[in-house]
PDB file with one MODEL, atoms N, CA, C and O in Angstrom:
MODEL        1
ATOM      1  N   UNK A   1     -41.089   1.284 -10.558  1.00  0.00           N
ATOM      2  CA  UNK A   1     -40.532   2.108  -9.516  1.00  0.00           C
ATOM      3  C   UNK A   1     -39.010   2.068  -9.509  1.00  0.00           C
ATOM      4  O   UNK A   1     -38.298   2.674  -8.709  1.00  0.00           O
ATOM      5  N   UNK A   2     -38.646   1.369 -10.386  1.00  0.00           N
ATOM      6  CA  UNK A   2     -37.102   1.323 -10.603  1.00  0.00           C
ATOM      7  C   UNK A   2     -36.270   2.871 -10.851  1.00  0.00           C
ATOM      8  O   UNK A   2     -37.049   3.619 -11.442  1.00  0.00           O
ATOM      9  N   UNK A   3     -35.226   3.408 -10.635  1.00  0.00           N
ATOM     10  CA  UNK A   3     -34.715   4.646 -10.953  1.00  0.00           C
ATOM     11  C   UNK A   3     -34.704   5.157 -12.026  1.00  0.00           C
ATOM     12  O   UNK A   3     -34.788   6.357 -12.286  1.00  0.00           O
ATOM     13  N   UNK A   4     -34.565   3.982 -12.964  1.00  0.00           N
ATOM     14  CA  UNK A   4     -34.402   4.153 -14.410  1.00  0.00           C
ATOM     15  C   UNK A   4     -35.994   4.962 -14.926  1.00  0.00           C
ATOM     16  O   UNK A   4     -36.015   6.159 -15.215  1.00  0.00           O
ATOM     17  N   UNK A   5     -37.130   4.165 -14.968  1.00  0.00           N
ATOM     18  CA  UNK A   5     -37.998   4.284 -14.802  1.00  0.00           C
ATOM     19  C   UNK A   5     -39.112   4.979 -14.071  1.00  0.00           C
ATOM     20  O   UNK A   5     -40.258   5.228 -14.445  1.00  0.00           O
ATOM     21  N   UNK A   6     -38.460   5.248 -12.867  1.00  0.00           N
ATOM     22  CA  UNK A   6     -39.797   6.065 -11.959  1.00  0.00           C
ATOM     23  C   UNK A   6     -40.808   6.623 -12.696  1.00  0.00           C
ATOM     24  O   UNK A   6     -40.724   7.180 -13.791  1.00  0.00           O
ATOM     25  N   UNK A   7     -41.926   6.401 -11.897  1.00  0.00           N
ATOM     26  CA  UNK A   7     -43.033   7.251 -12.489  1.00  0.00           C
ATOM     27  C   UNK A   7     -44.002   7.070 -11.199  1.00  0.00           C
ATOM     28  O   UNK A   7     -44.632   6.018 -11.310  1.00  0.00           O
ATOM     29  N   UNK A   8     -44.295   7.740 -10.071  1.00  0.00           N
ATOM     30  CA  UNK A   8     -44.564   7.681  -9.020  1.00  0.00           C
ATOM     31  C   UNK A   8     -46.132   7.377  -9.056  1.00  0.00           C
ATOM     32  O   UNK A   8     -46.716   6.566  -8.338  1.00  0.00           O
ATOM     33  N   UNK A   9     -46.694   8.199 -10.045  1.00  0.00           N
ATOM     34  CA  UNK A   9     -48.038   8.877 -10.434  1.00  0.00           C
ATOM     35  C   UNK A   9     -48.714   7.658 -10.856  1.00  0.00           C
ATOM     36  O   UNK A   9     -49.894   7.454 -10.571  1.00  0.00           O
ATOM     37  N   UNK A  10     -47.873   6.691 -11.651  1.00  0.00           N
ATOM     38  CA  UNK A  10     -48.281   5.226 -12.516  1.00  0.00           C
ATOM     39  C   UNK A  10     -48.243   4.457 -11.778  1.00  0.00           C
ATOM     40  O   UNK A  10     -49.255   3.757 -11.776  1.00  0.00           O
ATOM     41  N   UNK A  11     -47.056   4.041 -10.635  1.00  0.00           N
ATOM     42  CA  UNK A  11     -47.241   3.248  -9.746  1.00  0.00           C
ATOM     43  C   UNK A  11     -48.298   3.500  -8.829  1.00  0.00           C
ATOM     44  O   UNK A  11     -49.211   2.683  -8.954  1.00  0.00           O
ATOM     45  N   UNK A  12     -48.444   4.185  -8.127  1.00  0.00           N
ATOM     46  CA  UNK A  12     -49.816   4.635  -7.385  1.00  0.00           C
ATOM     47  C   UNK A  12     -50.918   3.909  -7.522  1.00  0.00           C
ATOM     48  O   UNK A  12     -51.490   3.104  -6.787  1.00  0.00           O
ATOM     49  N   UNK A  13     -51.204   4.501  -9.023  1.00  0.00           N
ATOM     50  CA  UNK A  13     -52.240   4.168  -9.926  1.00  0.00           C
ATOM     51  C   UNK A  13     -52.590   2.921  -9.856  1.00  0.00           C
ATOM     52  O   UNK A  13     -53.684   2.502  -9.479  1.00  0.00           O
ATOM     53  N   UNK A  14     -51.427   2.127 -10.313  1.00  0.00           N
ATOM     54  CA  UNK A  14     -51.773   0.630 -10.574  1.00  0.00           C
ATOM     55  C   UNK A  14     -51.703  -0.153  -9.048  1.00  0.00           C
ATOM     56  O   UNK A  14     -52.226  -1.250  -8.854  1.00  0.00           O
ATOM     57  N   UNK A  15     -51.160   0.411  -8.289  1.00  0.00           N
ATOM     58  CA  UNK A  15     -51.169  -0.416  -7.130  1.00  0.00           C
ATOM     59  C   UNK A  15     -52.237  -0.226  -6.709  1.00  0.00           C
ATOM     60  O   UNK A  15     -52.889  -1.191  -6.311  1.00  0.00           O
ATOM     61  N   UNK A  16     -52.809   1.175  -6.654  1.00  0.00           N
ATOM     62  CA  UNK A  16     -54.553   1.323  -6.058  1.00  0.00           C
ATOM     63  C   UNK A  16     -55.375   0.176  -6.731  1.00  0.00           C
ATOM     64  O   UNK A  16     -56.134  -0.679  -6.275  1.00  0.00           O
ATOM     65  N   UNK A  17     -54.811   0.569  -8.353  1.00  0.00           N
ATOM     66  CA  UNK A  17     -56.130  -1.002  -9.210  1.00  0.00           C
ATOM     67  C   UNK A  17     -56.025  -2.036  -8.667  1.00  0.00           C
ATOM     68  O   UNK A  17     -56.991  -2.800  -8.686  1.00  0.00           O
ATOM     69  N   UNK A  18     -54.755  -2.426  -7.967  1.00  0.00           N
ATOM     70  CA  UNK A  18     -55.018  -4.269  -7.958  1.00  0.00           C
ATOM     71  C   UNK A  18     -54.895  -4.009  -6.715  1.00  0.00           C
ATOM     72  O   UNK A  18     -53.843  -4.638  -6.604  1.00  0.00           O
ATOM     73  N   UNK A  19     -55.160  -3.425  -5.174  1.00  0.00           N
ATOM     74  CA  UNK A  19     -55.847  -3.171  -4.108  1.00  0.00           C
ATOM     75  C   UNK A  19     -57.466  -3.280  -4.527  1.00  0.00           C
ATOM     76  O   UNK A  19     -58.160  -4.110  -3.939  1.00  0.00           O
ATOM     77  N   UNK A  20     -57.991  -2.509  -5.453  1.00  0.00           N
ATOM     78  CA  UNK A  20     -59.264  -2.499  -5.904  1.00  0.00           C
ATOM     79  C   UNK A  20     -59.806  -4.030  -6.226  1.00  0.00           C
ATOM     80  O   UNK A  20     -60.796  -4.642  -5.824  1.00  0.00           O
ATOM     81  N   UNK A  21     -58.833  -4.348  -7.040  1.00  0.00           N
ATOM     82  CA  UNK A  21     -59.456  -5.842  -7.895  1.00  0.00           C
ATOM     83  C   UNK A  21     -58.731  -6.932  -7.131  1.00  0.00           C
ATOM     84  O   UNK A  21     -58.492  -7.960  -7.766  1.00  0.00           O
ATOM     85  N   UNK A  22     -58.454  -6.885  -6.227  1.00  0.00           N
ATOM     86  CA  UNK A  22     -57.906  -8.286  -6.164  1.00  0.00           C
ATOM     87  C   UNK A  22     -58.295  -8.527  -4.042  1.00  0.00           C
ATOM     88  O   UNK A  22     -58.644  -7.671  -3.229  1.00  0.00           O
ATOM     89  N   UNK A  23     -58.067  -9.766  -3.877  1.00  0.00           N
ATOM     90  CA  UNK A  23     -57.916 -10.265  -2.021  1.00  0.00           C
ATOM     91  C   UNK A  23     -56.606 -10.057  -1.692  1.00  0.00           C
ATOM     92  O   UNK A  23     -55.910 -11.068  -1.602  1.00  0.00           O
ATOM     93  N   UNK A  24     -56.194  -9.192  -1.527  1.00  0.00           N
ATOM     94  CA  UNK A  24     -54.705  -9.511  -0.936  1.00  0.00           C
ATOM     95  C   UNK A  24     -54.932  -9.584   0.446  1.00  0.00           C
ATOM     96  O   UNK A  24     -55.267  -8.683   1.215  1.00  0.00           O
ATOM     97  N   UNK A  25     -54.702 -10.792   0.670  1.00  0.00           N
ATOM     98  CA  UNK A  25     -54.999 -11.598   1.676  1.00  0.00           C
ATOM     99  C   UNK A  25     -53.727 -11.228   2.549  1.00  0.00           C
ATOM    100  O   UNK A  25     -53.870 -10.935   3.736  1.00  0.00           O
ATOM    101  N   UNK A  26     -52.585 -11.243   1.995  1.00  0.00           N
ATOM    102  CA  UNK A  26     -51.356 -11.231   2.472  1.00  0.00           C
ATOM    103  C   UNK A  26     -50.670  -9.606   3.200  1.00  0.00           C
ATOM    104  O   UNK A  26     -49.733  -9.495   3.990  1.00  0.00           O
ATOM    105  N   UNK A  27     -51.564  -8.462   2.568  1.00  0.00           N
ATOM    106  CA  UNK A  27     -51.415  -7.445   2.310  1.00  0.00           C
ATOM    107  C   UNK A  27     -49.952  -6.691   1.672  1.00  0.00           C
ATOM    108  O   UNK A  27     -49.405  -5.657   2.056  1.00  0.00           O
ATOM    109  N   UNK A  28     -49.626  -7.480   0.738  1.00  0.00           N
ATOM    110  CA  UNK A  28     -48.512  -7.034  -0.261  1.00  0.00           C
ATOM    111  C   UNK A  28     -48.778  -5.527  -1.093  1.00  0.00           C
ATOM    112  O   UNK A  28     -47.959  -4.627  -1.282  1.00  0.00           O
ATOM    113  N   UNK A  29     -50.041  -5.587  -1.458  1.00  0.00           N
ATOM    114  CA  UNK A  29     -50.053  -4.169  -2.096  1.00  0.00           C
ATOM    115  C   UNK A  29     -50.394  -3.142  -1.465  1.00  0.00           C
ATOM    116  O   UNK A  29     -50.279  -1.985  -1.869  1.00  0.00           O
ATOM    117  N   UNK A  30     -50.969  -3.605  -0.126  1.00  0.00           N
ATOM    118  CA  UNK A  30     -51.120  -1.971   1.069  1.00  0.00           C
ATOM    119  C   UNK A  30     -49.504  -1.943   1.526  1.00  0.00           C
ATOM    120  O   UNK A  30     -49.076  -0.912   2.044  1.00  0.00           O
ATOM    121  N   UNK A  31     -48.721  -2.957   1.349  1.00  0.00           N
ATOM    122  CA  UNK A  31     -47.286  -2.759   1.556  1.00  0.00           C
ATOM    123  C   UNK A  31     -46.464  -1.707   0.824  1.00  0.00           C
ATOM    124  O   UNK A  31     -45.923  -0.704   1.288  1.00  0.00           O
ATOM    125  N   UNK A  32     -46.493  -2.172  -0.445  1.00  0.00           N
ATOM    126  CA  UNK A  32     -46.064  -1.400  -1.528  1.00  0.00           C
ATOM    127  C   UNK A  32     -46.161  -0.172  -1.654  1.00  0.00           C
ATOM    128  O   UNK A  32     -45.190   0.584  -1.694  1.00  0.00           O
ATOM    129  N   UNK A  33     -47.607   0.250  -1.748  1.00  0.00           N
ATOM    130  CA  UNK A  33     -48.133   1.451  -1.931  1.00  0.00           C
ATOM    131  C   UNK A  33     -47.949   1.949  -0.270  1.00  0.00           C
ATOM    132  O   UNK A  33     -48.949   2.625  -0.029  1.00  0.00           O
ATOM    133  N   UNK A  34     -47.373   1.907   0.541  1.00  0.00           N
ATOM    134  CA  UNK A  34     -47.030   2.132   2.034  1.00  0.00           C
ATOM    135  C   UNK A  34     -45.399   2.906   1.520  1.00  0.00           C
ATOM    136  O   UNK A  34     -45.178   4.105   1.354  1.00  0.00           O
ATOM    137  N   UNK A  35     -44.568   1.895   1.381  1.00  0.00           N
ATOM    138  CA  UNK A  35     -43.854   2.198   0.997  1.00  0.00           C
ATOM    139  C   UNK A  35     -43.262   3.235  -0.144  1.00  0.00           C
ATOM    140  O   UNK A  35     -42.149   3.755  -0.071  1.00  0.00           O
ATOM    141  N   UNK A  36     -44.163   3.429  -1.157  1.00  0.00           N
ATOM    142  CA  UNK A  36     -44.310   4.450  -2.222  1.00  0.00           C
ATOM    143  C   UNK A  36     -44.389   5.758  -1.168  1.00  0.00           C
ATOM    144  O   UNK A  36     -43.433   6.500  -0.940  1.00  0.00           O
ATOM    145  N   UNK A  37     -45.487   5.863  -0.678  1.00  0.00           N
ATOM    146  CA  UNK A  37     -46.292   6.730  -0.019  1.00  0.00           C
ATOM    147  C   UNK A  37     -44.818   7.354   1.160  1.00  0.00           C
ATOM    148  O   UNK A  37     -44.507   8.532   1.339  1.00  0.00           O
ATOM    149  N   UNK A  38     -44.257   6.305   1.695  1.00  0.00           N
ATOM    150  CA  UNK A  38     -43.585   6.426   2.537  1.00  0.00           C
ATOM    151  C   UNK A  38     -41.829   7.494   1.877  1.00  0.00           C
ATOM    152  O   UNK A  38     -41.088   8.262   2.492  1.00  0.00           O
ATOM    153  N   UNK A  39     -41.812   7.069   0.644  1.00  0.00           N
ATOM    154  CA  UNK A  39     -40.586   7.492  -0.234  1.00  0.00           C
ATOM    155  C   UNK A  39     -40.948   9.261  -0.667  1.00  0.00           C
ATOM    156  O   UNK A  39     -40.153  10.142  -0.993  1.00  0.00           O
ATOM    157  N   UNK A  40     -42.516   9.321  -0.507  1.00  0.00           N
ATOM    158  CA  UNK A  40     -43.144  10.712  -1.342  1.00  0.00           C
ATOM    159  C   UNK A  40     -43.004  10.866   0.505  1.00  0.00           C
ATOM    160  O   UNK A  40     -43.609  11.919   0.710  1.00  0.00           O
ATOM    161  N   UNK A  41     -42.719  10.560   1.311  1.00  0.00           N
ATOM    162  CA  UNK A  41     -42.809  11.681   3.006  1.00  0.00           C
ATOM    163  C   UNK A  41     -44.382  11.784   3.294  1.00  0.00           C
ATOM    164  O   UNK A  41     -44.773  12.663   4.062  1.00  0.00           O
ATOM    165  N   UNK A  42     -45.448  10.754   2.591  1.00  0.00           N
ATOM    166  CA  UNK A  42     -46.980  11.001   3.283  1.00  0.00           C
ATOM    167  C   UNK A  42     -46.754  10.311   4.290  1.00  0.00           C
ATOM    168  O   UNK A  42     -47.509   9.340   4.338  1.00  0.00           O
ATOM    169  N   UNK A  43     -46.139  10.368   5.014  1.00  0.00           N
ATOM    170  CA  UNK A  43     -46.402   9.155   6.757  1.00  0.00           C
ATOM    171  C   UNK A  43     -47.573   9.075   7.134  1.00  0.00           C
ATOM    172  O   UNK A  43     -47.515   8.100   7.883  1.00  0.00           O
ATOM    173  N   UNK A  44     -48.606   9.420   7.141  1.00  0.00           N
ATOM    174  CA  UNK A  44     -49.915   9.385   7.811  1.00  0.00           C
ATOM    175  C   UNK A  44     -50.769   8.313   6.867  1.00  0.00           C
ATOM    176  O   UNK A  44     -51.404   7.381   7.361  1.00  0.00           O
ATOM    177  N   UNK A  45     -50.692   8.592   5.351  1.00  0.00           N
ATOM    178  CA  UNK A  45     -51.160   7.442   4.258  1.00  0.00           C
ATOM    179  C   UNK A  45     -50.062   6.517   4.585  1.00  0.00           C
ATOM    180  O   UNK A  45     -50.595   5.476   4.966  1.00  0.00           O
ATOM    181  N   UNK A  46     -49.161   6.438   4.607  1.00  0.00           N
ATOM    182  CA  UNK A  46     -48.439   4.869   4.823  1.00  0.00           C
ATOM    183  C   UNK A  46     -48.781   4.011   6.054  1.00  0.00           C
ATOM    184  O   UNK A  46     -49.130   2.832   6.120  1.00  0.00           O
ATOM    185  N   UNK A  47     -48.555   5.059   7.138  1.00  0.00           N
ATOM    186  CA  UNK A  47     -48.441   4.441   8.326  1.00  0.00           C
ATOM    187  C   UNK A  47     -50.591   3.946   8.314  1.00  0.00           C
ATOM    188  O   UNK A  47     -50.900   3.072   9.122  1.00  0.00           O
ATOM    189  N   UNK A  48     -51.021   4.167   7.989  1.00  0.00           N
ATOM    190  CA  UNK A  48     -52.418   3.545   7.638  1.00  0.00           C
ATOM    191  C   UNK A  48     -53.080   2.424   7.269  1.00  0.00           C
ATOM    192  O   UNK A  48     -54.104   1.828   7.603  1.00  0.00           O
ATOM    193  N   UNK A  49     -51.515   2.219   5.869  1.00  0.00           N
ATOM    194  CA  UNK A  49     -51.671   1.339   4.759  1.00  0.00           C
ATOM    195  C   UNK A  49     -50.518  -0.456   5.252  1.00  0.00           C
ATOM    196  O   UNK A  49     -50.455  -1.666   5.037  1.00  0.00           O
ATOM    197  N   UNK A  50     -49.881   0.649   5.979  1.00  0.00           N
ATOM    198  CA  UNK A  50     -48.602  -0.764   7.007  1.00  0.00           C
ATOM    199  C   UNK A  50     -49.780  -1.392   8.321  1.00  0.00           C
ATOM    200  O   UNK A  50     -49.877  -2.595   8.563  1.00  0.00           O
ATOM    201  N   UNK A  51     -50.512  -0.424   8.978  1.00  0.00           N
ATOM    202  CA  UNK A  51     -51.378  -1.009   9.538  1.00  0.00           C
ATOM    203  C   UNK A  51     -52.445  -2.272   9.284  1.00  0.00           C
ATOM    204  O   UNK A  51     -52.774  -3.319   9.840  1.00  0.00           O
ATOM    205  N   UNK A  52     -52.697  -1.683   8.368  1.00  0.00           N
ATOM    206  CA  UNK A  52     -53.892  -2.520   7.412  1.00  0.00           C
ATOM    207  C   UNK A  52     -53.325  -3.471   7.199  1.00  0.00           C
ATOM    208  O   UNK A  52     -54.026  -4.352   7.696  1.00  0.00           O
ATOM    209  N   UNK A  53     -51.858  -4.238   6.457  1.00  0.00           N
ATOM    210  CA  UNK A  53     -51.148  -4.798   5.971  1.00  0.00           C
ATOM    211  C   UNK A  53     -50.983  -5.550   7.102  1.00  0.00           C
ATOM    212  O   UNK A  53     -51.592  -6.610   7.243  1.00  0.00           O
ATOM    213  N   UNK A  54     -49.932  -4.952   8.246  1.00  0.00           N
ATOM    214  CA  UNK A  54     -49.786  -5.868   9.149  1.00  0.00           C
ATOM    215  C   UNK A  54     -50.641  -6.578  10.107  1.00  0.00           C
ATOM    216  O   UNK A  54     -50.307  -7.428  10.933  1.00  0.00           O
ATOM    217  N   UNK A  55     -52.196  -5.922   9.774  1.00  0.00           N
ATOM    218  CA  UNK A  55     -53.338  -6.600  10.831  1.00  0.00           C
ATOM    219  C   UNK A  55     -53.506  -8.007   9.928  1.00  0.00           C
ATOM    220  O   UNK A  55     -54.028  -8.968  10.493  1.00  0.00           O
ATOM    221  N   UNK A  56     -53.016  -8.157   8.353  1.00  0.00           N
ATOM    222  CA  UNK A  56     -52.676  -8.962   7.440  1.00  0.00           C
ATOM    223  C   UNK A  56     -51.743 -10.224   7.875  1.00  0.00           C
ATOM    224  O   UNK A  56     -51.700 -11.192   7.115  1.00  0.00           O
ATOM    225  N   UNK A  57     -51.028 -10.228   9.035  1.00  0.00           N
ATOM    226  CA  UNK A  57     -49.985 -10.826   9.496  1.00  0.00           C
ATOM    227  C   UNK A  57     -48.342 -10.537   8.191  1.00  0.00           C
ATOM    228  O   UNK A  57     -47.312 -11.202   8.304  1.00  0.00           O
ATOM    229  N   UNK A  58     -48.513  -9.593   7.255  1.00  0.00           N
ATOM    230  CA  UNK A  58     -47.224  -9.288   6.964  1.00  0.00           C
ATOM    231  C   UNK A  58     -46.290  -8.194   7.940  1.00  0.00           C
ATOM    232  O   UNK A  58     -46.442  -7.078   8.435  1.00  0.00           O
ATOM    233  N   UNK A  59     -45.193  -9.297   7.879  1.00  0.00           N
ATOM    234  CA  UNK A  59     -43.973  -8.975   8.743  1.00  0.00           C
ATOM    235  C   UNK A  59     -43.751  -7.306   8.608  1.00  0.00           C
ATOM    236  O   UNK A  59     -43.992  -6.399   9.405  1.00  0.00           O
ATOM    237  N   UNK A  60     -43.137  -7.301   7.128  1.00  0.00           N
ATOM    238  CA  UNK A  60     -42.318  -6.183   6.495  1.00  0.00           C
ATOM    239  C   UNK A  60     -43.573  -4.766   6.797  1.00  0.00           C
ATOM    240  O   UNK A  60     -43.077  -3.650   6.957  1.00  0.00           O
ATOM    241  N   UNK A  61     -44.506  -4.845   6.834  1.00  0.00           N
ATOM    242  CA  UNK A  61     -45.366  -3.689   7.078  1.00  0.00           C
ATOM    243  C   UNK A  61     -45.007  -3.375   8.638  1.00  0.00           C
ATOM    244  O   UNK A  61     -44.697  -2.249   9.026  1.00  0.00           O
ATOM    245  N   UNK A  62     -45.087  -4.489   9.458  1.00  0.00           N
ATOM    246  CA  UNK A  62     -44.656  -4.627  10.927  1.00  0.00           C
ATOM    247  C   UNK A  62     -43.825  -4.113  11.206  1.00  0.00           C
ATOM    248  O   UNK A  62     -43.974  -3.259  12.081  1.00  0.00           O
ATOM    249  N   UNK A  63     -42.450  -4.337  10.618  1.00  0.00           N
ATOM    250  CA  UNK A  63     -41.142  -3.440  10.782  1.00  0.00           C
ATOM    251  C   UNK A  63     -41.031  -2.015  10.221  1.00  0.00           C
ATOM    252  O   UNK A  63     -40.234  -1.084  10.333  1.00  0.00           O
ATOM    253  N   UNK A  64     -42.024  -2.220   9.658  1.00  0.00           N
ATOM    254  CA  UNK A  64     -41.844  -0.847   8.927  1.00  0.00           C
ATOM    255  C   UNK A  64     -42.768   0.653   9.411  1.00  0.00           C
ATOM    256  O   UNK A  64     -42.589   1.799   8.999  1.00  0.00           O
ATOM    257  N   UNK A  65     -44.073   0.008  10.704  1.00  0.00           N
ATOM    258  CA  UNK A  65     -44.467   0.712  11.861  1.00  0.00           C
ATOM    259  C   UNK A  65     -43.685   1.262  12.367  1.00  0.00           C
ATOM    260  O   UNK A  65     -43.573   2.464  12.609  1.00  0.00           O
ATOM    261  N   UNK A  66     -42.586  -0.210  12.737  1.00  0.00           N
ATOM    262  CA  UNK A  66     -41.474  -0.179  14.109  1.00  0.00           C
ATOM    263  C   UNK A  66     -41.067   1.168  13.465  1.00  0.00           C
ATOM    264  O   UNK A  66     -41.321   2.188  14.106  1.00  0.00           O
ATOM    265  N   UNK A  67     -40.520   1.264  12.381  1.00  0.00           N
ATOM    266  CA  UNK A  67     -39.697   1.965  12.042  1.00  0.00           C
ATOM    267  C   UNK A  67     -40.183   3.628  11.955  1.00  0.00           C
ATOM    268  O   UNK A  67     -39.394   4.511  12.291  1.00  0.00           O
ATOM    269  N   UNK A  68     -41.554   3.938  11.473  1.00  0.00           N
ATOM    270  CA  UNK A  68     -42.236   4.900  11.566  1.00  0.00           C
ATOM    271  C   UNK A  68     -42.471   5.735  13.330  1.00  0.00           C
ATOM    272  O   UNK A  68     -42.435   6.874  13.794  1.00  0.00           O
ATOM    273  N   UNK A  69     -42.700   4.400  13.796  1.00  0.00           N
ATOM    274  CA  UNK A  69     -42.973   4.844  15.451  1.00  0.00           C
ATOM    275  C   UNK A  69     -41.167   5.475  16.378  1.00  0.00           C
ATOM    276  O   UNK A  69     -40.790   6.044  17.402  1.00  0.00           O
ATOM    277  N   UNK A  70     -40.780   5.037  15.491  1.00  0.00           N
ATOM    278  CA  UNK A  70     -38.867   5.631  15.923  1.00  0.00           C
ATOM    279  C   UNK A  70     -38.768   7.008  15.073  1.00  0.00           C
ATOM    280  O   UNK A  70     -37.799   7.692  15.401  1.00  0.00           O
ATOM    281  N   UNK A  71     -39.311   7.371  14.386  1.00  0.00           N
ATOM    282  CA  UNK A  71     -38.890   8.768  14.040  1.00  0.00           C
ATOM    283  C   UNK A  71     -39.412   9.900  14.615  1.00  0.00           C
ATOM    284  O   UNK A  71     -40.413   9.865  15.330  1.00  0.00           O
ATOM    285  N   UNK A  72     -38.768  10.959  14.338  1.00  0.00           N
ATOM    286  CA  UNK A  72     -39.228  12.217  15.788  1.00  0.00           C
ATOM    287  C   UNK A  72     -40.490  12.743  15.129  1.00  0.00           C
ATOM    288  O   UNK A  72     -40.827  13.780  15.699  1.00  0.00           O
ATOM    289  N   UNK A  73     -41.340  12.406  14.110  1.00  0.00           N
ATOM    290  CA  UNK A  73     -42.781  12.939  13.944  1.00  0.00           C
ATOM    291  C   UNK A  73     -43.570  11.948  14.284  1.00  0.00           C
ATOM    292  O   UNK A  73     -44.778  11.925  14.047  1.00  0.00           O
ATOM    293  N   UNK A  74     -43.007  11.171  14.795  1.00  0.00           N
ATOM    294  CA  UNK A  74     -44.615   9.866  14.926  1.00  0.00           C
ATOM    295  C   UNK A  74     -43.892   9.744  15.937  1.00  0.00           C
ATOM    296  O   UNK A  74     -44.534  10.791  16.026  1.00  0.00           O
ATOM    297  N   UNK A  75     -42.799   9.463  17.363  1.00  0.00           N
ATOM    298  CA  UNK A  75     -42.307   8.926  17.721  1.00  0.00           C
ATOM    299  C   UNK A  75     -43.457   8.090  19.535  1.00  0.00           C
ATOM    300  O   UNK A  75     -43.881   8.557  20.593  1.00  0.00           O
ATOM    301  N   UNK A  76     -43.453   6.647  18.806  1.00  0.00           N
ATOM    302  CA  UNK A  76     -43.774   6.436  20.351  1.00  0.00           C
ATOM    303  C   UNK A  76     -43.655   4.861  20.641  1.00  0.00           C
ATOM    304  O   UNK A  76     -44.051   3.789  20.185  1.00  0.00           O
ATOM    305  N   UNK A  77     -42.974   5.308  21.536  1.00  0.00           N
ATOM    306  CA  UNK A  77     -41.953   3.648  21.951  1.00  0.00           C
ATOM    307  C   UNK A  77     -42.962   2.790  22.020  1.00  0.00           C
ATOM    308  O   UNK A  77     -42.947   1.820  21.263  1.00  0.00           O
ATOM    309  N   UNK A  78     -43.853   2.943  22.782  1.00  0.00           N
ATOM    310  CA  UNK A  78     -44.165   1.375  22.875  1.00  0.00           C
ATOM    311  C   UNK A  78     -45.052   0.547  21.937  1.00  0.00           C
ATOM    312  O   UNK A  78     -45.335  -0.645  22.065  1.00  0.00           O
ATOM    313  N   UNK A  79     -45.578   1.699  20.619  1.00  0.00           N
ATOM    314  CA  UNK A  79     -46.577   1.490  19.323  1.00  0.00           C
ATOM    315  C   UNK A  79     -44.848   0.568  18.823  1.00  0.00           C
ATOM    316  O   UNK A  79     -44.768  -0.629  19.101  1.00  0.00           O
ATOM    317  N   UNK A  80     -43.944   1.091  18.299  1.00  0.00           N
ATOM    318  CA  UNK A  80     -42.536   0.688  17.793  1.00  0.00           C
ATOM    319  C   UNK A  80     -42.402  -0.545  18.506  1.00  0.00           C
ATOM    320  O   UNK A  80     -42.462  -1.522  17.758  1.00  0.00           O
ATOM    321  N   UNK A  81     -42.233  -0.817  19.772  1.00  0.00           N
ATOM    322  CA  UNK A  81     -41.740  -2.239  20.318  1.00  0.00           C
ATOM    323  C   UNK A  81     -43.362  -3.483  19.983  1.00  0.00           C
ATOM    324  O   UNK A  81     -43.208  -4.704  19.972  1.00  0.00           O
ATOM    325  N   UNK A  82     -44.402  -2.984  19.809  1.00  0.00           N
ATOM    326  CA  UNK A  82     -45.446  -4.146  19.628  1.00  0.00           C
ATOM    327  C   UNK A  82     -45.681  -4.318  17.762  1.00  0.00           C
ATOM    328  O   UNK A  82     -46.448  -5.054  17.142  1.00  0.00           O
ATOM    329  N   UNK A  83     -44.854  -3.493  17.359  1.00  0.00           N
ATOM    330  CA  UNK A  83     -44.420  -3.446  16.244  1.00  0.00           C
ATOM    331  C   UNK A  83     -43.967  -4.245  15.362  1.00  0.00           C
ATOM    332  O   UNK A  83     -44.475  -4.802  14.389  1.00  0.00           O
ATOM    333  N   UNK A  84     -42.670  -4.232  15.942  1.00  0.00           N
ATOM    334  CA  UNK A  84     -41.382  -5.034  15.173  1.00  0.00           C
ATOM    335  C   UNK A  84     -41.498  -6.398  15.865  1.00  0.00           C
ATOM    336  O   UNK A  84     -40.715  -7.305  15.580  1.00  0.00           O
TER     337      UNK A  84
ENDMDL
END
């Protein structure tokens, strides 16, 4: 996912496989692929995939609700403040 490199279509891909094959216990790769998702403007697949993640106890999916629930297409304060 580097600039040099991008390939949106490949990352996807492989992040879905090791969502598929693996426990991410931590939810690092519903993070990732949140974030991908989030760079392509799907807010509805991210904000799904940060959920999932942060019911995971990861932080960075958490802030990154916060951050979804502050913009004027999702916007709602108090989803954002139990958020972050």
């Amino acid at each position: 996912m580097t600039e040099e490199k991008r390939d949106d279509s490949k990352a996807e891909q492989f992040l879905k496989q090791y969502l598929t094959g693996s426990d991410d216990e931590l939810g690092i790769g519903e993070y990732a692929l949140g974030k991908l998702y989030l760079s392509q403007d799907r807010i509805d697949e991210a904000e799904q995939l940060f959920i999932k993640s942060a019911e995971k106890g990861n932080a960075y999916s958490a802030f990154s609700l916060g951050r979804i629930y502050m913009t004027e297409e999702k916007r709602d304060d108090s989803k954002a403040e139990r958020s972050s």
